[in-house]
C-alpha positions in Angstrom: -12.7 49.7 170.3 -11.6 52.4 167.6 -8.2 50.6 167.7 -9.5 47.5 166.1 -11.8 49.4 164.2 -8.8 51.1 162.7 -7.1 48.0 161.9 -10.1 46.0 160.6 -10.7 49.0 158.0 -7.2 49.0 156.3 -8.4 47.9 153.3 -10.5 50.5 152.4 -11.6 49.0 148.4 -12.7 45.7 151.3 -14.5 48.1 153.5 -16.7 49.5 150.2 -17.1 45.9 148.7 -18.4 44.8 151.8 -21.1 47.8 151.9 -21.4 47.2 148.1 -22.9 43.8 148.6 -25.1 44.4 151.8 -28.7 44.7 152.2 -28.8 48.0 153.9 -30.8 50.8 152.5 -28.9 53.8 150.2 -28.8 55.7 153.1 -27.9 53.6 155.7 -24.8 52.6 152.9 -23.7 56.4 152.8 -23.8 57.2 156.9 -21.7 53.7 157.4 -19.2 55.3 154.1 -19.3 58.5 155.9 -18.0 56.4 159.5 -15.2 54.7 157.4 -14.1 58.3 156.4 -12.7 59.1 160.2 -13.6 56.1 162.4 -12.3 57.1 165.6 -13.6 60.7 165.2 -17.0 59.0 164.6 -16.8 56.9 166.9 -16.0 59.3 169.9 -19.0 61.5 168.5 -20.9 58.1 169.6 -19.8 57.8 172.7 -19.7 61.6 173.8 -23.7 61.4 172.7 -24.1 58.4 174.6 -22.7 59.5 177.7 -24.9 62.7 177.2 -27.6 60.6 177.3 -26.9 58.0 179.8 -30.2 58.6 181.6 -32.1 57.8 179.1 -30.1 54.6 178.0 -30.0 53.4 181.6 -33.7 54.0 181.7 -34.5 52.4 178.4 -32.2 48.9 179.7 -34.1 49.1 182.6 -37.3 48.3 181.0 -36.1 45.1 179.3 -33.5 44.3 181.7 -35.3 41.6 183.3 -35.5 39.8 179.4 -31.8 40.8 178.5 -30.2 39.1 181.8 -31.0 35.7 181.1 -30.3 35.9 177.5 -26.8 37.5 178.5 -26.1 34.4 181.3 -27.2 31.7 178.5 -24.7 32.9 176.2 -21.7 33.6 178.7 -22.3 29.5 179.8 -22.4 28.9 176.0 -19.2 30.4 175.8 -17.8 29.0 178.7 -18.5 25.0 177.8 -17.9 25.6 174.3 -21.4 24.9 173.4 -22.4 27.6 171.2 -24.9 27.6 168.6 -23.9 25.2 165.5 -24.0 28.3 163.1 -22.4 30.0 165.0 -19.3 27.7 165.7 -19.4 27.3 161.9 -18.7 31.3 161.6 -16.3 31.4 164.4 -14.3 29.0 162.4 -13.4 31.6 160.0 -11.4 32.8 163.0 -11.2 30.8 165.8 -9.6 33.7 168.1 -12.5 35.5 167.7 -13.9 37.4 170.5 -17.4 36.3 171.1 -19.4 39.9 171.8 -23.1 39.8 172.6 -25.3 42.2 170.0 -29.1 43.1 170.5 -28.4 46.1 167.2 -28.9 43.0 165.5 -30.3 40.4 167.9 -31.0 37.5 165.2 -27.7 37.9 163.1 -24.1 36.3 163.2 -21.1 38.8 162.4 -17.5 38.4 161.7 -15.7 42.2 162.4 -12.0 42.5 162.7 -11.2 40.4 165.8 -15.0 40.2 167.1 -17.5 38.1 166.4 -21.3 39.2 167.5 -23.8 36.9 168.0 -27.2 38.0 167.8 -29.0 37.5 171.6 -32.2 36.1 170.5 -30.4 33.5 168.0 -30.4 31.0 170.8 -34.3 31.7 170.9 -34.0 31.6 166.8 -32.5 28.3 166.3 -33.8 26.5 170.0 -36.1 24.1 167.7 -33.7 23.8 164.5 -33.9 20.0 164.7 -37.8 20.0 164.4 -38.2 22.4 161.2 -37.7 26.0 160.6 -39.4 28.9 162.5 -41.1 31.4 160.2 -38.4 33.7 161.2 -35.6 31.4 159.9 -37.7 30.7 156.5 -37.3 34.5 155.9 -33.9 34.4 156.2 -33.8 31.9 154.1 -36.2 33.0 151.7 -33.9 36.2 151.5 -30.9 34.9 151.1 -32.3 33.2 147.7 -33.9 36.4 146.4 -30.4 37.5 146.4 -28.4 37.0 143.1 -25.4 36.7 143.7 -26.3 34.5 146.8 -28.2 31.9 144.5 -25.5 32.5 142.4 -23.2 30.5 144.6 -25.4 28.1 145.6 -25.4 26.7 142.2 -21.2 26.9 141.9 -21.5 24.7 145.2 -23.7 22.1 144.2 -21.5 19.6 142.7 -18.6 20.0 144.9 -17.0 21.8 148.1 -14.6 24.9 146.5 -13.0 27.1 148.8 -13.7 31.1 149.3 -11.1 32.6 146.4 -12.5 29.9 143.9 -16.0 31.0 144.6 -15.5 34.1 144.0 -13.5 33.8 140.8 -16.4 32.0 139.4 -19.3 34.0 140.5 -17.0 37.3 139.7 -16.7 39.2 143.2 -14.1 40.4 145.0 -13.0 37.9 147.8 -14.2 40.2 150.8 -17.5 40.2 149.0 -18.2 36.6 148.8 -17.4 36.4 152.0 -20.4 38.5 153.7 -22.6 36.2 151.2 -20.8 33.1 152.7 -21.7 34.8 156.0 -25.3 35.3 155.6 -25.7 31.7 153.7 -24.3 30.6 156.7 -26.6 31.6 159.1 -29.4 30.7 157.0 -28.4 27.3 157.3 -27.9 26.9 153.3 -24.0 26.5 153.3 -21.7 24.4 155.9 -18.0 25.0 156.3 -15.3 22.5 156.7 -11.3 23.0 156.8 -9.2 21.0 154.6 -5.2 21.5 153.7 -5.6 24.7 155.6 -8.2 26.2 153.6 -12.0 27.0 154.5 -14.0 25.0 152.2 -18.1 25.7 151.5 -20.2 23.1 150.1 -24.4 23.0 150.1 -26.3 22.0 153.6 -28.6 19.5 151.9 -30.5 19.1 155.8 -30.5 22.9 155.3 -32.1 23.0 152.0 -34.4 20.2 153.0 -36.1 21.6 156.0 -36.4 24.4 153.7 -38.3 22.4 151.6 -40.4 20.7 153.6 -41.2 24.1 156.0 -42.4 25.1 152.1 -44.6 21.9 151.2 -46.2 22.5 154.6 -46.8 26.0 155.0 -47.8 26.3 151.6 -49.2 23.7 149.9 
């Protein structure tokens, strides 16, 4: 695990961008720039506390075991017959080697991270009635990723034409490793869809993404 830590954090100007443009609190920011410092050191600090603590963690699993089981089967058989969540086959194609890893740190949230990708375990629950409208749950998300500048930003630089990740960020003036977290999270809000073209990733706007948006709006609020 610290190996591909190690290897994901090379870059360490990436690393900082990335934190730069995230949504986490000051403090959280400083304790993640803090990990980046000495990962494995950090990392084994982690592990040496939870082992200290096993009890407790065993103790704490046990009590939502019975929830946690099924929600681990349904993704393994997702994984299995290649029948993953839509958004989150259209993350994984950013790297199609990927190893899918389970997350309930953040159970609602898709993540690219070095050679990883973690899918939230209640973002099967999340997106189970996607066709019908949006949850209030995936509104929020939505409605987030808009308050965002940068993320409205690029919506507007997408909606005349697909461009691909180092021309939207030339044009919204970010670093490349930045636009692509905001890609990320536009992603799993459903307001961005990805398609591969001459090699290259290309975004464009998810017009049935932007309607149901819409339409949750017009219903919920008006």
């Amino acid at each position: 695990m610290c190996e591909g830590v190690a290897g994901f954090l090379d870059s360490e100007n990436e690393a900082i961008a990335a934190l730069e443009a995230s949504e986490l609190s000051d403090q959280a920011k400083w304790q993640i720039a803090a990990l980046l410092q000495q990962p494995k050191q950090k990392f084994m600090l982690v592990v040496e506390a939870v082992n200290a603590n096993l009890p407790a963690f065993e103790y704490a699993y046990a009590k939502i075991e019975a929830e946690i089981a099924p929600l681990l089967t349904q993704l393994e058989d997702q994984v299995a017959q290649g029948e993953l969540p839509p958004a989150v086959d259209t993350v994984r194609a950013l790297d199609p080697d990927a190893q899918v890893v389970p997350s309930l740190a953040s159970a609602l949230m898709i993540m690219l991270f070095g050679k990883y990708c973690f899918v939230g375990l209640l973002l099967s629950r999340l997106l189970a009635g996607q066709g019908e409208g949006l949850t209030e749950i995936e509104a929020t998300l939505v409605a987030k990723s808009l308050s965002d500048a940068s993320k409205l930003k690029i919506l507007r630089v997408l909606k005349n034409e697909k461009r691909y990740n180092l021309e939207i960020a030339r044009r919204v003036e970010l670093t490349p490793a930045t636009t692509s977290h905001h890609m990320n999270m536009l992603l799993a809000a459903g307001l961005v869809e990805m398609s591969k073209e001459d090699g290259k990733v290309y975004y464009g706007l998810c017009a049935s993404g932007i309607k149901r948006y819409c339409a949750w709006l017009n219903d919920s609020l008006l």
